[in-house]
C-alpha positions in Angstrom: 113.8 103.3 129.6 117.0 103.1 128.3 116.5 101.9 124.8 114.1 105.1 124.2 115.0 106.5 120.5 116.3 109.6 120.3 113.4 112.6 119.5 114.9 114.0 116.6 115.2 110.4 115.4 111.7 109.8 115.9 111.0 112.7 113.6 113.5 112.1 110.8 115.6 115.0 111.9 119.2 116.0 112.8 120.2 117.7 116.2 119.4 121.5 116.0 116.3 121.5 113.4 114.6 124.7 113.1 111.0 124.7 114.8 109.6 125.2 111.9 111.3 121.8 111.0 109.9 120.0 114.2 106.6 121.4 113.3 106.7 120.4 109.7 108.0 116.7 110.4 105.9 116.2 113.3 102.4 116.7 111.0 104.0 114.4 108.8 104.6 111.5 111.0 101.5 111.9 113.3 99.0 111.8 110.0 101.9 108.5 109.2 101.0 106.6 112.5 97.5 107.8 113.4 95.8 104.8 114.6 92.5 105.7 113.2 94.4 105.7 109.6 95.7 102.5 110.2 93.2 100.2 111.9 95.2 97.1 110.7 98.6 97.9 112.1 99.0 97.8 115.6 102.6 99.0 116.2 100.8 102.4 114.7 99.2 103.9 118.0 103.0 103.1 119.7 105.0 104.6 117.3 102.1 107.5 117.4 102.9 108.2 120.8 106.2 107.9 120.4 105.9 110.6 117.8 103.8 112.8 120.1 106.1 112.4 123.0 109.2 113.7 120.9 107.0 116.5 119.8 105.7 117.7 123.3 109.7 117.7 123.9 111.4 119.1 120.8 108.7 121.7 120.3 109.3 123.5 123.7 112.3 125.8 123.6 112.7 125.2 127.3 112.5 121.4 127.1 114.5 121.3 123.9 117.4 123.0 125.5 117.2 120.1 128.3 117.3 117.8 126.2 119.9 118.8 123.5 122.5 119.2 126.6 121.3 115.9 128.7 119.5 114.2 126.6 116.7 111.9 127.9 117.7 112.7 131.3 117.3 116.0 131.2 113.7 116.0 130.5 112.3 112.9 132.1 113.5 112.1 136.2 112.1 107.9 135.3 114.9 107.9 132.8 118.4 106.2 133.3 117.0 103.5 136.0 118.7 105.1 139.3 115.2 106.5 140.9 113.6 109.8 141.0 116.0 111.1 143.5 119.2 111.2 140.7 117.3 113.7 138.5 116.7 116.2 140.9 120.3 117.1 140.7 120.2 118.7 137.9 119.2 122.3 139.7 115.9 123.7 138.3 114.9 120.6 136.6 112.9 118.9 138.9 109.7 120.7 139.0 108.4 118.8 135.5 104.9 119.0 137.2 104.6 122.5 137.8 104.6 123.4 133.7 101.4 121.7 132.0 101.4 120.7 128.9 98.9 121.8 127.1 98.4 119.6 123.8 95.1 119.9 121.4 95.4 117.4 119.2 91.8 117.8 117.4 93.2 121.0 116.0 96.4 119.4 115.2 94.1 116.8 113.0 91.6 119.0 112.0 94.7 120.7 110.0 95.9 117.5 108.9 92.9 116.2 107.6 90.3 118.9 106.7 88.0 117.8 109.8 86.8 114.9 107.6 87.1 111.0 108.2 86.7 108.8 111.4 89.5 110.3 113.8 88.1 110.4 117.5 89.8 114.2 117.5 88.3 115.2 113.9 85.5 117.8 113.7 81.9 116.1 113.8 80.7 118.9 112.1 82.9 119.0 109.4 81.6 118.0 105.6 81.3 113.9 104.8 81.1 112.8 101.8 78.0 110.5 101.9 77.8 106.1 101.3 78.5 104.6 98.1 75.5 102.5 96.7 76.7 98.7 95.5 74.0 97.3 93.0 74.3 93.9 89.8 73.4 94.8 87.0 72.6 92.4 84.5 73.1 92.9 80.5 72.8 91.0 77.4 76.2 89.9 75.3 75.4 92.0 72.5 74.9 94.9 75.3 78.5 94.1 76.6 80.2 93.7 72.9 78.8 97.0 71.6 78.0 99.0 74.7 74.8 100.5 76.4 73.1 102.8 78.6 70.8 101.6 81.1 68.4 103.3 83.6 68.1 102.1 86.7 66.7 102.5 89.7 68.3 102.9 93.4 67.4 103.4 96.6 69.5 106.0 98.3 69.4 108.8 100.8 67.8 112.2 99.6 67.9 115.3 101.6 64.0 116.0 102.8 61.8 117.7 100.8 59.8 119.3 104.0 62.6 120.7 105.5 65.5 120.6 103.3 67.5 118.4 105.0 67.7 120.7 108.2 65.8 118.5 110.3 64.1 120.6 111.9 59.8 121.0 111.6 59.5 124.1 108.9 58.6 127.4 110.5 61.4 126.3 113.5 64.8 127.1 113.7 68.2 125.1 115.0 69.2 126.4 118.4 73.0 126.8 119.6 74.1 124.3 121.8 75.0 126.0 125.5 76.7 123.1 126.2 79.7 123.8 123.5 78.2 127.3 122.4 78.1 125.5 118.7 81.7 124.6 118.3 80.8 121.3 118.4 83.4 119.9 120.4 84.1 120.7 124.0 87.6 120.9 125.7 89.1 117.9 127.9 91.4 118.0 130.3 93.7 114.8 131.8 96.6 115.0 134.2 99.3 112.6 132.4 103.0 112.0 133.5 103.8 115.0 131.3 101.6 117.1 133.0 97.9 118.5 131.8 96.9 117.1 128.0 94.1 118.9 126.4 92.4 117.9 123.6 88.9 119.1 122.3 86.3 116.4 121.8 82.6 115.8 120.0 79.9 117.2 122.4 77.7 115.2 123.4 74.9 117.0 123.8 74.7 117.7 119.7 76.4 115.1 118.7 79.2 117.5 117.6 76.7 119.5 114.9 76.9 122.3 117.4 73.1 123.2 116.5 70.4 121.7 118.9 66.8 120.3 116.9 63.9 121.0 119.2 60.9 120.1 116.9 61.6 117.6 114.6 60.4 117.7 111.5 57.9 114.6 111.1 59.0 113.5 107.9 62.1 112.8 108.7 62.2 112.6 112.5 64.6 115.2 112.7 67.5 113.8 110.3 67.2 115.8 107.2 67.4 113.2 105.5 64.6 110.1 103.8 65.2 107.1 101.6 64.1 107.6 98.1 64.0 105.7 94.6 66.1 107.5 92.3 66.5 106.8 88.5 70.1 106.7 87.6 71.2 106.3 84.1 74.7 103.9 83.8 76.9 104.0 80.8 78.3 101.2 79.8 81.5 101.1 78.0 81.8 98.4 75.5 84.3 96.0 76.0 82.7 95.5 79.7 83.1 91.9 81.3 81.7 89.7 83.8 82.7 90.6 87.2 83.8 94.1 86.7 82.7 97.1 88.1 81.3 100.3 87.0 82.2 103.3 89.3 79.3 106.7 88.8 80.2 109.2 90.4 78.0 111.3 92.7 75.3 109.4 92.3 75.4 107.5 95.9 73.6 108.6 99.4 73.5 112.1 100.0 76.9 113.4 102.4 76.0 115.2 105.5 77.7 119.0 106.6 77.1 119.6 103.3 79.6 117.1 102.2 79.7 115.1 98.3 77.7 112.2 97.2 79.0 108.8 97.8 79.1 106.6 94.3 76.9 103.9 92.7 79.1 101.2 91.9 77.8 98.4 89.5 79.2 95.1 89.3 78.5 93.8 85.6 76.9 90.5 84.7 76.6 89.2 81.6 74.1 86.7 80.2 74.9 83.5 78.2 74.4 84.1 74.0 72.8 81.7 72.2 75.3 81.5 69.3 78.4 83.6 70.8 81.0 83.0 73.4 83.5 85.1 74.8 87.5 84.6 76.1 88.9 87.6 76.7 88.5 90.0 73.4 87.9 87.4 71.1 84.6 85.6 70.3 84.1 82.0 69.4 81.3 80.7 67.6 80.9 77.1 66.0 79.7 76.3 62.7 77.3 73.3 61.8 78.9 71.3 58.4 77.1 68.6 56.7 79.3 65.7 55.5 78.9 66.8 52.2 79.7 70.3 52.7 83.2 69.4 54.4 84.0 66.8 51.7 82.6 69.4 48.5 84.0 73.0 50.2 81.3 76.0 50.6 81.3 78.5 48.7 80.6 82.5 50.5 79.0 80.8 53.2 77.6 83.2 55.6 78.7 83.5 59.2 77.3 85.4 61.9 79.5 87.8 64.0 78.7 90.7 66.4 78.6 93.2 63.4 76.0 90.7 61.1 76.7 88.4 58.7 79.6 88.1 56.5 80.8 85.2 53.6 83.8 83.1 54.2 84.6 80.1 52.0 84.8 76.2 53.1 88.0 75.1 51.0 87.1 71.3 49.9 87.9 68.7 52.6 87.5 70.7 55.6 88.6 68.2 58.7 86.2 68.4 61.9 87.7 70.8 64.3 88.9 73.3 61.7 89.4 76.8 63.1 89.1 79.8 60.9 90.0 83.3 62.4 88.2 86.3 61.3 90.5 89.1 62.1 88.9 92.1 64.0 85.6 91.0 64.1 85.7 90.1 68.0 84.9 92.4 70.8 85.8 96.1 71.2 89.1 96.7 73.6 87.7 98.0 76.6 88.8 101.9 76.5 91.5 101.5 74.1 92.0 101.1 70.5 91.6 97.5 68.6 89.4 94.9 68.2 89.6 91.0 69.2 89.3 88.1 66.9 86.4 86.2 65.7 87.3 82.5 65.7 84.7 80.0 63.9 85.2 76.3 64.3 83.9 73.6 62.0 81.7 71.1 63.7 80.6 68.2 61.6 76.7 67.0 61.9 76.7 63.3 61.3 72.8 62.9 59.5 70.7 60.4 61.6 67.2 59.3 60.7 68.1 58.4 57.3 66.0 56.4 54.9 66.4 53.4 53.2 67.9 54.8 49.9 69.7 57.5 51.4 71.7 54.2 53.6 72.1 53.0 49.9 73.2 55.6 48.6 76.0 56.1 51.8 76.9 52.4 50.9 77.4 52.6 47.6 79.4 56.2 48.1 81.4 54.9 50.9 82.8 51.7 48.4 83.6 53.6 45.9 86.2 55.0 48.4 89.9 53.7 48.9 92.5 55.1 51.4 93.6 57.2 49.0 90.6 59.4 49.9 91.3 59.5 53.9 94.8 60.7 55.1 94.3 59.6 58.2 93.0 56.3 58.0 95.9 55.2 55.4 98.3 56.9 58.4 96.7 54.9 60.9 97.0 51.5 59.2 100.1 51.8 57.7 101.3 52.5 61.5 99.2 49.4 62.2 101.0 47.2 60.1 104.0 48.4 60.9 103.1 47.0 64.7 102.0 43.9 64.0 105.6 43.1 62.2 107.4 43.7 65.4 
């Protein structure tokens, strides 16, 4: 017991802090450590007890004097290591037992959070907003460049049309529970080392609704609620990409205690063009050259892009490989100003199939040729030269 922190160090405080202090840092660092809000850390329920402990002390005027004169010792007869029988020499103190300690930690959270969420102490009752829907969607490139609207259609949770959503068989009504008197939650008691803790917790008889169903309604045995296909129209921005995901909101399952809709959240996927492809903002597309047309230049030849055709000119001699940017004629910035780039890259088609005076033709073009005519090839055998001389 001895290395126990100090309460007001529990709660970020100095000695003396007001109660209103206590109260206010001791809302702050239960909703901090509440092991329901952090199912992945598992120092959070100690350091929540911890918390809890210096609150049961620091936030009774009786206790608090005890402690602020004796510390530890003065409100806990374990403390210090030399037996019970040390504590009771402190005259008055030793009759912990005889004052309960009454501690109702749903209303505590109910403040905290609104009765909403998964707490074991939170308000059944209270409003939940309902389940968020997860559905692919699939669109075209075009669709994804330019942006679209798509109707869809989901399955999700509807309140019942025969009794609207109350459960209960129309021409009936919801009875009060006699087991909480419809609170909802029913009061618990445990003897603890500190004496009596009360909390309140979900009764069991209604589930925590506080309202009883006896006759069903048929059409939804009793739950108010049926599964329905909904159409559901999803905007899609343009810019969009594979992989990302498209958030509606309110357009999920139904939420029960009258809470909000959960979302529809669409993950995009978009199918291979024919012509186009896509890295990032900027589209690539490549452009089929005859041997002649590279050698002779185009002129205003007409290239596709996402906005129709438009004329670019093939300067004369145009290599294989040859990359021409189109400034701002790529995809649409998704949700922010500027365009991509369009970038179209020459790909030479070598003829095949070629008849006999064509082949003729090819020869008789093809010696009337010297290296003069091919930058590359005089490179590459001047360099070839070069090596055989070593």
């Amino acid at each position: 017991m001895s290395d126990k922190r100090d309460y007001y160090e529990v709660l970020g405080l100095k000695k003396g802090a007001t109660d209103d202090a206590i109260k206010k840092a001791f809302r702050e660092k239960a909703k901090q450590f509440h092991p329901d809000l952090n199912p992945d850390n598992p120092d959070a329920e100690v350091k929540f007890k911890e918390v809890n402990e210096a609150n049961e002390v620091l936030s009774n005027p009786e206790k608090k004097q005890r402690y602020d004169s004796f510390g530890h010792a003065g409100v806990d007869p374990s403390y210090g290591g030399g037996g019970g029988g040390g504590f009771g020499g402190f005259s008055g103190f030793g009759g912990f037992e005889s004052g309960g300690i009454n501690i109702d930690l749903g209303d505590i959270f109910d403040n905290l959070f609104g009765g909403g969420g998964g707490s074991r102490t939170s308000n059944p009752s209270a409003p939940r907003q309902g389940a968020d829907i997860s559905i692919n969607l699939d669109i075209s490139f075009m669709e994804a460049c330019k942006g679209v609207t798509h109707e869809i259609e989901v399955n999700r949770q509807e309140p019942c049309d025969t009794c609207k959503g109350s459960g209960a068989k129309p021409g009936t009504d919801l009875k009060t529970c006699t087991e909480c008197n419809g609170a909802g939650r029913v009061r618990y008691q445990q003897r603890t080392i500190f004496g009596i803790s009360e909390s309140l917790r979900p009764c069991n008889r209604c589930s925590g609704k506080g309202k009883i169903v006896e006759t069903p309604c048929s059409a939804c045995a009793g739950q108010g609620r049926i599964n329905r296909r909904e159409k559901v129209k999803v905007g899609v921005p343009a810019g969009i990409d594979s992989g990302q995901i498209l958030c509606v909101r309110g357009e999920g399952h139904i939420g029960t205690n009258g809470g909000g809709r959960g979302d529809l959240n669409a993950r995009i996927s978009i199918r291979r063009d024919q012509i186009f492809r896509r890295e990032g903002f900027d589209v690539h597309c490549d452009i089929p050259l005859t041997y002649s047309q590279a050698a002779l230049g185009v002129t205003d030849m007409e290239i596709p892009t996402i906005d129709g055709s438009v004329k670019l000119t093939i300067p004369e001699g145009t290599q294989p490989g040859k990359v021409f940017r189109l400034k701002g004629k790529g995809i649409q910035k998704l949700r922010r100003e500027g365009r991509g780039d369009e970038l179209v890259k020459v790909v030479i088609e070598i003829p095949k199939n070629l008849t006999k005076q064509q082949k003729d033709l090819l020869r008789q073009l093809d010696e009337s040729f010297t290296d003069k005519n091919f930058a590359k090839r005089e490179s590459f055998f001047e360099k070839l030269k070069k090596l055989n001389k070593r």
